[in-house]
Every structure is written in C-alpha cells, then in structure tokens.
N, C-alpha and C positions, 0 to 999 in steps of 0.2 A: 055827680060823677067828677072824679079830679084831672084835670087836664092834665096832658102825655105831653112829653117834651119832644121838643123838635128834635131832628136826630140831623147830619151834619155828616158829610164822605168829604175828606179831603187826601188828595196824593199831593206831596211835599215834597219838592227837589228843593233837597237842603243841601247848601254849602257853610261850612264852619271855620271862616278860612283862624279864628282865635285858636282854634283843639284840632285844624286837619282833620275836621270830621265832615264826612261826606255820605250822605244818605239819601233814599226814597222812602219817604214815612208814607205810611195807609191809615189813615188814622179816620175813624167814628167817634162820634164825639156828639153828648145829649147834651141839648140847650135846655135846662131847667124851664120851667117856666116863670120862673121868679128870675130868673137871670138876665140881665141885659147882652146884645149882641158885643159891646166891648168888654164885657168883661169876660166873655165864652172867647173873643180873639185874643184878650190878653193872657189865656191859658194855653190858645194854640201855641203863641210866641214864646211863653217860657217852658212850653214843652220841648218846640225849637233849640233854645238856648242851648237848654241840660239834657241833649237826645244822648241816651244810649240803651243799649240792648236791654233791657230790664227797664224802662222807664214809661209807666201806664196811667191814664187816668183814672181817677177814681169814682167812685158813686155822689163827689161833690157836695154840692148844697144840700144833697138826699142825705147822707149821712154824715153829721155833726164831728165823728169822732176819726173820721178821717180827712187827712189832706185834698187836694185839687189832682194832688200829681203826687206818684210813688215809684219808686224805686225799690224792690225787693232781695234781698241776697237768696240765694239756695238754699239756706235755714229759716227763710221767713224771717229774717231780719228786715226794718227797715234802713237801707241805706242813705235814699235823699228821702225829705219830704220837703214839696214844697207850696206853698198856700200862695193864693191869689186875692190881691185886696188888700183890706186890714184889718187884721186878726188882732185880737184882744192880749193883753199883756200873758195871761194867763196862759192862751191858747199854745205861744209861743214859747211858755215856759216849758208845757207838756209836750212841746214836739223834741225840742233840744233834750229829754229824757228817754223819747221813744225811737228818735232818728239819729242816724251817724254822722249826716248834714242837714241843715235848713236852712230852705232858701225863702224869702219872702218877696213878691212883685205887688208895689203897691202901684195902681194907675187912674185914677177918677181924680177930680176937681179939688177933694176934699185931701189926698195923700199930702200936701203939705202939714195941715193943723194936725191931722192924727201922727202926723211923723213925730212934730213938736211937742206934743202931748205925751210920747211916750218914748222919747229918745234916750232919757236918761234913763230907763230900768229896761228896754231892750239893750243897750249897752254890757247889761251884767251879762249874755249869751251869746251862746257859743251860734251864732246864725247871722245870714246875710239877709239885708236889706238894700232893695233896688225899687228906683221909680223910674216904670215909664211915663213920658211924655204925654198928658191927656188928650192934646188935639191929634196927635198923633195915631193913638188909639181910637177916637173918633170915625179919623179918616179910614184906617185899616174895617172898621166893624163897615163902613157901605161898600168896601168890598168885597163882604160877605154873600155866601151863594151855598145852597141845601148841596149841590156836587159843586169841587171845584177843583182843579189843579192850581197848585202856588207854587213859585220858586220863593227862595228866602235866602238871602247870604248874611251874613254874620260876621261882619268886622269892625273891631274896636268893640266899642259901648253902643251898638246901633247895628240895626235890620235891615235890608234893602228886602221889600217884598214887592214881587210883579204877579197879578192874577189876571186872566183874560178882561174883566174889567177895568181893571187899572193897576197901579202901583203908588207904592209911597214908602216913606224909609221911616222906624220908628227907635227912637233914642232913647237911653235908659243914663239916670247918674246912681253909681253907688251911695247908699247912704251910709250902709257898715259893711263891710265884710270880715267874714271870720276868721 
C-alpha cells in the first residue's frame, strides 16, 4: 500500500510591504512523502513571495511535468512557473518555453555547488534565480504544525515569520534575475 501524504491547513496573514500586497491566504498543502518538511516550507515561502489571485500549488513531486507553484491566465496559459529546489538545466530550459515567467528558489546545503555547476548555461534564460538561507529554512520547518495560523511580512530580500510556536526571519540573495 503506498503511503498518503500529509495534508497541511495554513491561514496566512500576509504583508508584502516590496508589491503593497496584503492578504489572507487559506492554503492546503500535501507533504509528499518523499518530501522533507523544509522543503514543503520553502514552497509555502515562495508561494508568499509571488501571491496573487491565480497563483496555486500544484501536484508537485506527484507530477514530473509540472511546477511547485502556477500561475494560470484565463486561456490556460501558464504565466508564472515556479520550481522549488534544483531543477536540472533542462528542466529550466522547458519551463522558460512553457511559462511567461520563471521563478526558481533554491534552499538546502547543497544550492551552492549546484548553483556553481550550472550558472553559466542557466545564464542563457530568461528566469530568476534566488537562494534561501538553509539554516534559515531549517528553523522555519520546526515551526511547522498539521493547522496553523502564520503572519509573514516581506521586506527587502527577507521574511519575518511569527506562528504560535515561534518566529524567525528568512533571507533570500538573488542569484539572476530576469
């Protein structure tokens, strides 16, 4: 029998003071079971980031051929796609054909060597690259909770998150933008 993902209620008092965007996100959200709990908060955070009305998760690690996170137009175009992790040269080649922006959020231990590895031939696209801070990320996933209420502010390059267990602020450096 194949194990069922965790499922995950978060409400989100989002402040965006970078886009004056202000919102309460209701978001459910499936923890893969191959997923670790930082990288399932490192998609709540760049869900955060690029919130707007059209902006949903997707089937994930469940399906290969789609993003983390979409964006849809009213013709079923894709607007944003954005991938969590690090995505293979390739991957990236095929989003920048399918999407009208891409975003990429790399955050584990290893986003240095793989940045280094392929910075020269993500360079030819049209797509952003950004690294959050690992210990950063770390911290945010034990403040993970199956329901929870978050606030999250968004100013500069960096998160303030406060949840009934704690708080902690998470930083992010451009590495390209588009």
């Amino acid at each position: 029998m194949a194990i069922k993902p965790t499922i995950y209620k978060l409400r989100i008092s989002l402040s965006d003071l970078n886009r004056d965007y202000y919102d309460t996100l209701n978001l459910t959200l499936a923890q893969h079971p191959s997923e670790t709990l930082e990288r399932m908060m490192a998609r709540v955070l760049a869900f955060c980031i690029n919130a707007q009305e059209q902006l949903v998760f997707t089937k994930g690690l469940s399906e290969v051929d789609e993003p983390d996170i979409w964006a849809r137009t009213l013709d079923d175009q894709i607007s944003l796609w954005i991938d969590v992790g690090e995505p293979a040269v390739d991957r990236v080649k095929k989003a920048t054909r399918l999407a009208t922006a891409v975003k990429v959020y790399s955050f584990n231990s290893k986003s240095d060597v793989w940045w280094s590895q392929g910075q020269a031939k993500f360079k030819q696209f049209d797509a952003s690259f950004y690294r959050f801070e690992w210990q950063a990320i770390q911290t945010l996933a034990t403040l993970a909770q199956r329901t929870m209420d978050i606030s999250v502010t968004i100013t500069g390059d960096s998160a303030y998150v406060a949840t009934e267990s704690g708080e902690c602020e998470i930083s992010w450096q451009v590495l390209q933008d588009s």
